[in-house]
N, C-alpha and C positions, 0 to 999 in steps of 0.2 A: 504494500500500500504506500501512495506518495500522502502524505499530511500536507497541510494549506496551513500558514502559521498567520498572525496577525503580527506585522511587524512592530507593532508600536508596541501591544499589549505583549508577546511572545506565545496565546494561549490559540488550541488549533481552532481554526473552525471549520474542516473537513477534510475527508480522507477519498481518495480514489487510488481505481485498481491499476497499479502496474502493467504497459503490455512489455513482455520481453521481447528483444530483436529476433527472435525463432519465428515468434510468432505475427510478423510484419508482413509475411507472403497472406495469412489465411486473413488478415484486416482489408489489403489492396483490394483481395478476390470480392469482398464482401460486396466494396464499393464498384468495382469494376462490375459485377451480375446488376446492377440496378442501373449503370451510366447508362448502355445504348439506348433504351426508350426514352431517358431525359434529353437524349441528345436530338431526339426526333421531335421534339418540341418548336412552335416558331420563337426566332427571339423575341416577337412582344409578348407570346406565352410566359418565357423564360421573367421576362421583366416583370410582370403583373406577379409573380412568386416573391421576389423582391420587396415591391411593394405591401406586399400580408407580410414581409419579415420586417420592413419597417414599423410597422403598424403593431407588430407584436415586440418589438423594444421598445416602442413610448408607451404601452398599456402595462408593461414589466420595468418603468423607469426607474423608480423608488426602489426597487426590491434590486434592482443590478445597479445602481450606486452604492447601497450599504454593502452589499456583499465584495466588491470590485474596491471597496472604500478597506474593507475589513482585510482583505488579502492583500494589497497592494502598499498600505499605508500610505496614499496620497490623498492630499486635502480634498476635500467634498466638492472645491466649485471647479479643481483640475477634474474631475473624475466625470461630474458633470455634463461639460464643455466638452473636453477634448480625449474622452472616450466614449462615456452614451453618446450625447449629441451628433459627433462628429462620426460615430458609426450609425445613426440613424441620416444621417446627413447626406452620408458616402453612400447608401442603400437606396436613397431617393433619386439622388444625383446620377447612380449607373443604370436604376429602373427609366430615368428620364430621357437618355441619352444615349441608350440599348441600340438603337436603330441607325444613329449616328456610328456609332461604334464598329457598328456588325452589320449593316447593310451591303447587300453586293452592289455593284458599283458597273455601269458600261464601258467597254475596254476599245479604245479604237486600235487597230492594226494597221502596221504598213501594209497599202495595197498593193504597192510592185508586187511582194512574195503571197498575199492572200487579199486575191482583190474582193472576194464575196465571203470572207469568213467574220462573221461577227464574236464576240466575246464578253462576258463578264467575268468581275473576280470578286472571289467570296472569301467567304472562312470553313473552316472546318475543327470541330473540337479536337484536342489531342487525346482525351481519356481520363485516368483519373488524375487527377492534379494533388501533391504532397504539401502541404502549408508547413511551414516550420516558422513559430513565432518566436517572438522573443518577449524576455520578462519584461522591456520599456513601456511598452504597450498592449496589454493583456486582452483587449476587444477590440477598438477602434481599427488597428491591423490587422488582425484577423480576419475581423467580418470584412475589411476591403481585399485581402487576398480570395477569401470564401468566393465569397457574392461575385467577383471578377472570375472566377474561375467558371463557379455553376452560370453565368452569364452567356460565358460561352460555350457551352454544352458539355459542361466535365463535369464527374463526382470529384470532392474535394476529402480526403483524409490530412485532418488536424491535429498537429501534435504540438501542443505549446510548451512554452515554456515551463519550469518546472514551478516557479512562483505564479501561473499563471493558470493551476488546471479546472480553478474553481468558476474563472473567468470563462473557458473554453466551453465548459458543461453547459453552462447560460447561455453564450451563443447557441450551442447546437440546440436545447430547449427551442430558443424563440424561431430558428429556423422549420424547427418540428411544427409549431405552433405555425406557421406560413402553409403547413398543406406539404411542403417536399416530400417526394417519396420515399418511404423508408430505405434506412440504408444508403442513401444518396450521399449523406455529409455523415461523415464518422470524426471520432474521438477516439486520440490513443493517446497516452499518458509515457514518458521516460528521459531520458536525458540524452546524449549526443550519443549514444550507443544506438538509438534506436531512431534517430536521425538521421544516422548513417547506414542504418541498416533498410530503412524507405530509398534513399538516393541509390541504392544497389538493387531496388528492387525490379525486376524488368516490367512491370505490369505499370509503374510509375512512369508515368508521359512525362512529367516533367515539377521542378521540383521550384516553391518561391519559400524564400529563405531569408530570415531575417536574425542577424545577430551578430556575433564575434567574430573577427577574419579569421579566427584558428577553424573555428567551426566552420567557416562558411566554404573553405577552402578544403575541409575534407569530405563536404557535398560537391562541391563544383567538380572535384575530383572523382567520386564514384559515381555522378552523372556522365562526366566524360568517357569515362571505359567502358562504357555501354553505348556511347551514341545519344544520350539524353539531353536533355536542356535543362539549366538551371539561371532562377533569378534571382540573385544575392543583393540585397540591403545591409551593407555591413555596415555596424555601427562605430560612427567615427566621433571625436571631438570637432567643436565646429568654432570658427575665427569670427572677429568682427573686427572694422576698422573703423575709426572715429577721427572726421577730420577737423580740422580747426573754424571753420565756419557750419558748424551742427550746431542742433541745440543738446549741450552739454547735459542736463537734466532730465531730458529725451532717453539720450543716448545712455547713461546711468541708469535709469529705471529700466529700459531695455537689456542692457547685458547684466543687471542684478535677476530678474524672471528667468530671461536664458540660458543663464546659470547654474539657478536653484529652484525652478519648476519640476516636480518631482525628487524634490532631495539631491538634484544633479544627476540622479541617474534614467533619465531620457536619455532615449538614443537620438545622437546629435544634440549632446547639451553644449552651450557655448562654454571653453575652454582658455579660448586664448583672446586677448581683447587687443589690438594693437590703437596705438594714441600718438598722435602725433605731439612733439616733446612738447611743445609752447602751450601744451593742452592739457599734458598729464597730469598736474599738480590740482588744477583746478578742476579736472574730469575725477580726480580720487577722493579732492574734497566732497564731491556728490556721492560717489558709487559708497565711500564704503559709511558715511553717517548710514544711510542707505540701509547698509545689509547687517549692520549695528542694531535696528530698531527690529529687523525680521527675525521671529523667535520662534522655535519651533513648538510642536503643540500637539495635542490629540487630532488627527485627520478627522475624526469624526463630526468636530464640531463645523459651523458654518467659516467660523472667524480666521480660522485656522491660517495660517500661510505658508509654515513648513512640515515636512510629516519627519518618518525616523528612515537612516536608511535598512535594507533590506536585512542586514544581519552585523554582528559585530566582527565578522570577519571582513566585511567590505570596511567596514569604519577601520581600523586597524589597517587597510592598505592606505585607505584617504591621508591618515594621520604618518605615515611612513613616507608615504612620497613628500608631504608640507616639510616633512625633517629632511629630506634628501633635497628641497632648493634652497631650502635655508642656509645646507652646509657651504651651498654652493654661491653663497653670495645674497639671496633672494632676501625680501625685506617683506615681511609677514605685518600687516596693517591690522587686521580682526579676525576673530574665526578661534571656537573654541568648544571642548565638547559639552554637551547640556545632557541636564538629568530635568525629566518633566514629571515631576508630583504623579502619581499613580502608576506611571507607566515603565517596564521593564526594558525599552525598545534602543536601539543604539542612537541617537539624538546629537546634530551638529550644526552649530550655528554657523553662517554664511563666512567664508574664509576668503579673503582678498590678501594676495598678493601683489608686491611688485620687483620688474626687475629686468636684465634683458632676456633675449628669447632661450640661450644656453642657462639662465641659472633656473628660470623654469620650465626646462624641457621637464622633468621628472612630472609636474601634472598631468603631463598628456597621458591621454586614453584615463584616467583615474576617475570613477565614477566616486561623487559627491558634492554639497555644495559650494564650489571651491573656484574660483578665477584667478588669472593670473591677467597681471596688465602691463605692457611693455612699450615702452618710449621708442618713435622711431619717428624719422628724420622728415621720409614723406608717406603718400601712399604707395610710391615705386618701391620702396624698404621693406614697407607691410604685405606686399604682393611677395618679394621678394621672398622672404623669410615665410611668407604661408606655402611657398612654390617646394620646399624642403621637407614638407612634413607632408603623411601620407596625404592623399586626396580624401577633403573632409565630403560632405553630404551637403552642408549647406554652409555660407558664409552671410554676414551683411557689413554695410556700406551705410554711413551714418554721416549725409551733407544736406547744406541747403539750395546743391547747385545738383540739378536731378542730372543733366548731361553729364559731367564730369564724373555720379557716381555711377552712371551707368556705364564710361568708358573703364572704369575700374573693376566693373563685375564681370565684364566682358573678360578680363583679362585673368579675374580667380579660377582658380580648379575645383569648381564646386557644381555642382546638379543643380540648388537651386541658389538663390544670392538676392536677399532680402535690401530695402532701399530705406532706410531710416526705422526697421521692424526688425526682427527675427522671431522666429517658428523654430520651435523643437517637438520632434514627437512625428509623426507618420505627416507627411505632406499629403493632405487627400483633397480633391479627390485624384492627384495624380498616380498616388500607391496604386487606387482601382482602378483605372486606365492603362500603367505598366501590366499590372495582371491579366487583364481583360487580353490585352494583343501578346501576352507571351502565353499564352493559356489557347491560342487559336492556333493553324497556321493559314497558310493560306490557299487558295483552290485557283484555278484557272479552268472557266467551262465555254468551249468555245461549239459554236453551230456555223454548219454549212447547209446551202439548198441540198434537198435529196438530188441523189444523180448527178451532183456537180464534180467536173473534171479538176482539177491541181493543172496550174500551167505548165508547172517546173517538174512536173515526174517522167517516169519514162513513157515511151522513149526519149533521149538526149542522142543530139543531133547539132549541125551548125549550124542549123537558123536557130535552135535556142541562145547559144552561146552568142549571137549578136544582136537576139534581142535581148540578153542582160547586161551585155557591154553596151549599150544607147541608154538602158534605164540604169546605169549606173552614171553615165555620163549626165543623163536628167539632173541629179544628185547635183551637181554643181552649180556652181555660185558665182562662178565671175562671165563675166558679159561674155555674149557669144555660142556658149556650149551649151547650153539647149538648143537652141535654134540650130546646130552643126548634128547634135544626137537625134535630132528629129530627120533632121535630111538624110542621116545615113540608115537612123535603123527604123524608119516609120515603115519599111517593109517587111522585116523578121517581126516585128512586134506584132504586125496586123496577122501575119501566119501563124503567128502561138496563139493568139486570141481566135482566131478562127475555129485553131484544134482542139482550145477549151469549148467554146460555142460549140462544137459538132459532138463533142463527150456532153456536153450538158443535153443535146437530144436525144 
């Protein structure tokens, strides 16, 4: 049995059944006997399922905030927002835009090689689709891998995170609760043993993956030795740059949130804050009063603003890396660990750093509520020095000159790159969009008239061969050479068209 612990309080509030990696083939099979007839469904069928699953998470709202509140240890109005809402949001949003998505589309052809063949392109389901979530986002991600998968006419098997299984069971509840067919969306319970034992699975189409590059990399890997596909969201630290004409205050309260939204541990929490120098003194004055007053709490309550983090094994790396920049130079402004009256749970108040980008490289990757903020010279410094560090997931760009920071985002290595904002947490609805078209592929269905001849089959002869030398001369673009490939080959051309003509009767 996996236990579900309540991080703030440590006391469980439930248990689910272990599947072992043996038993990953006979889960696949399950979902696999039920896919093909979902797969025969139209997509606005598909989307209208959708729809009853949104409708069955806002009539379940209350009861999956406490319980998501209770496993997760994040404050009530994070939990809210930016997992119910935002998975009833992304549910609406792919039921909306189903047809957009997944519509086949009319294909024009070059007519030299196919003068009477028409075409479309469509989709096609892959099968069953394997979610692997991660503990940052325990529904919000999910339901958009889910929903984008069955969207596109796949069974989805869910294996979440391991912080995450009490979350997983409520999603597949309300999807139950929409009408899907049994067995369509499964639940399997384990940790990267059995993540990797789905990614080896051969009945697995294809795998969307969200977590650690250790882990993501020995999916992408046993997708690849089989010919599979996989979609990795690997959770990164994410950058922001603040230049000298922003609003200073702004920009403070934005990278204190992006921070310490979820206790720091969201994937893509901001990590590294770059300030240009004539700024920094007076940009730290704001941030760290700032993260001084932000006190951690029972998530339970409304007021709440920080929760605890997941275990005191995480708190103990948090606390090891702050001593490893320290050693290095790093000048530690606030940030120290809390004990909250009733609660057993590991508790840390907002830790602000500063320094250059070597004395606090040890933050990176380090989940907690923790920044680092480093003086540089311009925004080419700050690009510079974010260019060295793996490629984040998201960055932002904090000016009052909107061109300027938009030549700057242009230039980050980042997926998305926020403009006087930053987002931490699943970017939706684009998560359900990447899913949606790696969850398809794609078809090409082309018609010809009955009885219609191919110009170019056999017999090959030399009047073909100079009617494709004139229509390739067509081809051309400088003055003259039509007019010269019309004079030479308007005669083989009219004999192949004639031979098609006399095959079309």
């Amino acid at each position: 049995m996996i236990e579900a612990r309540n991080p703030a309080t440590l006391e469980t509030i439930g248990a689910v059944a272990a599947t072992p990696p043996a038993a990953a083939a006979t889960a696949v099979a399950g979902v696999a006997a039920v896919t093909p007839l979902w797969a025969q469904l139209r997509v606005a069928d598909r989307a209208r399922y959708l729809e009853r699953a949104a409708q069955a998470v806002i009539d379940d709202f209350d009861e999956l905030v406490e319980l998501i509140i209770a496993e997760s240890g994040r404050p009530r109005v994070e939990i809210e927002a930016f997992e119910v809402l935002a998975a009833i949001d992304t549910l609406q949003w792919l039921a909306t835009n189903a047809r957009r998505l997944l519509s086949a589309r009319a294909i024009t052809l070059p007519r030299t090689l196919h003068p009477l063949k028409r075409a479309s392109a469509g989709h096609t389901p892959r099968g069953v689709i394997a979610v692997l979530s991660a503990e940052s986002s325990t529904f919000a991600m999910p339901a958009a891998h889910v929903a984008g998968a069955l969207l596109g006419g796949n069974g989805a098997l869910l294996k979440p995170a391991l912080g995450g299984s009490q979350a997983a069971e409520a999603l597949a509840h309300a999807l139950a609760r929409a009408g899907l067919p049994e067995g369509l969306v499964a639940v399997v319970h384990g940790g990267e043993e059995l993540g990797s034992a789905l990614a080896r699975e051969p009945a697995v189409a294809h795998v969307l993956f969200s977590g650690s590059q250790a882990a993501g990399a020995n999916v992408a890997a046993a997708c690849a030795a089989r010919g599979a596909g996989a979609t990795l969201e690997i959770a990164a630290s994410e950058a922001m740059i603040v230049l000298a004409d922003s609003d200073l205050d702004a920009a403070a309260a934005g990278a204190l949130w992006a921070a310490c939204a979820g206790a720091g541990q969201l994937q893509g929490k901001l990590a590294r804050c770059y300030v240009e120098r004539h700024v920094r003194d007076p940009f730290l004055a704001r941030l760290v009063p700032a993260a001084q007053h932000l006190t951690p709490g029972d998530p339970a309550r409304p007021q709440t603003q920080l929760g605890p983090l997941a275990s005191a094994a995480r708190h103990g790396r948090m606390e090891e890396a702050v001593l490893a920049a320290l050693a290095l130079g790093a000048r530690m402004h606030c940030g120290q660990a809390v004990t909250v009256e009733g609660l057993a749970g590991a508790f840390q108040a907002p830790t602000v750093l500063s320094g250059s980008a070597e004395q606090l490289a040890p933050l990176s990757g380090v989940q907690g509520p923790i920044i680092g903020v480093v003086a540089v010279e311009s925004a080419i410094e700050a690009v510079a020095l974010e260019a060295s560090v793996p490629v984040a997931r998201g960055a932002s760009v904090w000016s009052a000159d909107r061109r300027h920071a938009a030549r700057i985002a242009r230039e980050l290595r980042a997926g998305v790159v926020w403009c006087n904002d930053h987002v931490v947490g699943p970017v939706l609805p684009r998560d359900a969009a990447t899913a949606v078209a790696a969850c398809v592929s794609g078809k090409l269905i082309t018609w010809d008239p009955d009885g219609a001849r191919a110009a170019w089959r056999y017999p090959y002869d030399a009047t073909s061969s100079r009617a494709l030398g004139a229509l390739v001369a067509l081809h051309g673009t400088r003055a003259g050479d039509r007019e010269r490939a019309l004079r030479s080959g308007a005669a083989p051309l009219a004999r192949v068209a004639a031979r098609a003509l006399r095959g079309r009767r």
